[in-house]
N, C-alpha and C positions, 0 to 999 in steps of 0.2 A: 382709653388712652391715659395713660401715669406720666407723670413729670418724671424729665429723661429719653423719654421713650420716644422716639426717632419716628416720625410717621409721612406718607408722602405730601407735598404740598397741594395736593387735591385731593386729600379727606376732609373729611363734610366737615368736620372740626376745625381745622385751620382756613379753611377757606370764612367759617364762621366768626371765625378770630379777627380776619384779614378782613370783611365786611365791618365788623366790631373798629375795628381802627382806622376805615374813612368814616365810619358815622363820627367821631370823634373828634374828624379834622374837619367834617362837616359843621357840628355843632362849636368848635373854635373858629371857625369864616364865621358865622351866624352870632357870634358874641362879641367878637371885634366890628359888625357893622353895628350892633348893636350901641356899642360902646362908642362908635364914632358919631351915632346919627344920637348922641345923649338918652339917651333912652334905655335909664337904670335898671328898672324893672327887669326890662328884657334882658339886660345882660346878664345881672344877679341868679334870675330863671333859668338860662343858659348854660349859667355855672354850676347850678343846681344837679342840671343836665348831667352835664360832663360829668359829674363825682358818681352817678349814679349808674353813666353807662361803664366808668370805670370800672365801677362794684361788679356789673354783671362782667364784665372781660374775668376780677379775680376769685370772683365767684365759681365760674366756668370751668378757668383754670387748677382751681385750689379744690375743685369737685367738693363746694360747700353750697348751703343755699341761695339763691338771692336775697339779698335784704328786703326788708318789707319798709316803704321811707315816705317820707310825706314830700309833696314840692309844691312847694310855693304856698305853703299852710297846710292842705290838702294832700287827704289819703289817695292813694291811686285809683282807689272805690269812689269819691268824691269826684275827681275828675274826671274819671270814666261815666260817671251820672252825669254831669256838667255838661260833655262834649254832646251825648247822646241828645240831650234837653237843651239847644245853645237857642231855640228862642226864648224859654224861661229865664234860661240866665244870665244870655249877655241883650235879649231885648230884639232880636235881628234870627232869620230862618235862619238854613244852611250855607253860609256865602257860599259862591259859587269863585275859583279865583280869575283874578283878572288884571292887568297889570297898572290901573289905574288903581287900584289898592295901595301902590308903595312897594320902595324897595323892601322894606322889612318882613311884613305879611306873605309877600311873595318867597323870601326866604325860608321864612320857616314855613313855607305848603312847601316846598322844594327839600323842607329837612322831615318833614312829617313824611313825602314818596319816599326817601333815603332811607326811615324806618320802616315802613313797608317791606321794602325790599330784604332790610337783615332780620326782619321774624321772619320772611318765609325760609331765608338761609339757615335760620334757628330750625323750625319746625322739620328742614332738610336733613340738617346735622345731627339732630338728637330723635328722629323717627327711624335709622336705621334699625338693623335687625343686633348688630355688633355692641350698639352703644346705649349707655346708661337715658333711662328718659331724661329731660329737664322742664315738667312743664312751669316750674318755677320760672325758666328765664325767658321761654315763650311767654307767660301773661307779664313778668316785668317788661318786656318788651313791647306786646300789645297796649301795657296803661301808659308807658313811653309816649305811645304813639297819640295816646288819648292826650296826654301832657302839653306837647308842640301843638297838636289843633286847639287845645284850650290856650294855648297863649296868642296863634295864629288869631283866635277869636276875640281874645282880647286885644291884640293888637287892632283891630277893628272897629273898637269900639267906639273911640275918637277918629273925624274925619282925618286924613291924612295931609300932611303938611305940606306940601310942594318943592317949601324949602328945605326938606330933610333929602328927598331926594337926589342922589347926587347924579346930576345930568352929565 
């Protein structure tokens, strides 16, 4: 597919685009509760986020690579070690989610499904027989998704507030 080129809006590609731009507005709801319940870290992460799924949208687009980018200090190899190890390193197995956790944790297991869902739309879009591989934006995608459970994780690390919750 070349820029220009007119193609239906049920090819695996634009429907990949179109999953690409709710994770997006996904990860903008998930930045503004963040920002409203104070909680800078997360939002800063968030934003982090957002620049990075934008990279892969013009990456996709511009049929260049994905960027190779660190978040939140951490290689995407780093977090992907992290999440796999999360009683090493955040102290706690594999939570399990629950709504007693808090609005926030709960969000992002909600935006960590959300990616789920656009790598298999990925793996969809670029495994036809027509189209150029990307497995570049499948594993950006998959350490994405390592990214949100590591914050999800970390957002767990201190009990939750009661007051941040907004009833």
């Amino acid at each position: 597919m070349r820029a220009g080129q007119l193609v239906s809006k049920t090819h695996p590609r634009i429907v990949f685009r179109g999953a690409l731009d709710s994770l997006e507005a996904d990860i903008l709801e998930a930045q503004l509760l963040a920002a409203d319940l104070n909680e800078e870290f997360s939002r800063n992460a968030l934003g982090e986020l957002l620049l990075f799924v934008r990279d892969i949208m013009s990456a996709e687009v511009n049929e260049r690579p994905a960027a190779q980018v660190k978040l939140f200090g951490l290689t995407l190899d780093e977090l992907h070690d992290q999440t796999h190890n999360v009683k090493v390193f955040f102290g706690f197995s594999h939570p399990v989610p629950e709504h007693a956790m808090g609005i926030l944790p709960i969000r992002l297991n909600t935006l960590r499904a959300r990616l789920r869902e656009v790598e298999i739309t990925a793996v969809r879009a670029f495994s036809c027989e027509t189209e150029q591989k990307r497995d570049d934006i499948v594993y950006a995608l998959n350490r994405l998704s390592s990214a949100v459970y590591w914050l999800y994780c970390r957002s767990l690390k201190e009990p939750a507030d009661p007051k941040k919750d907004p009833a």
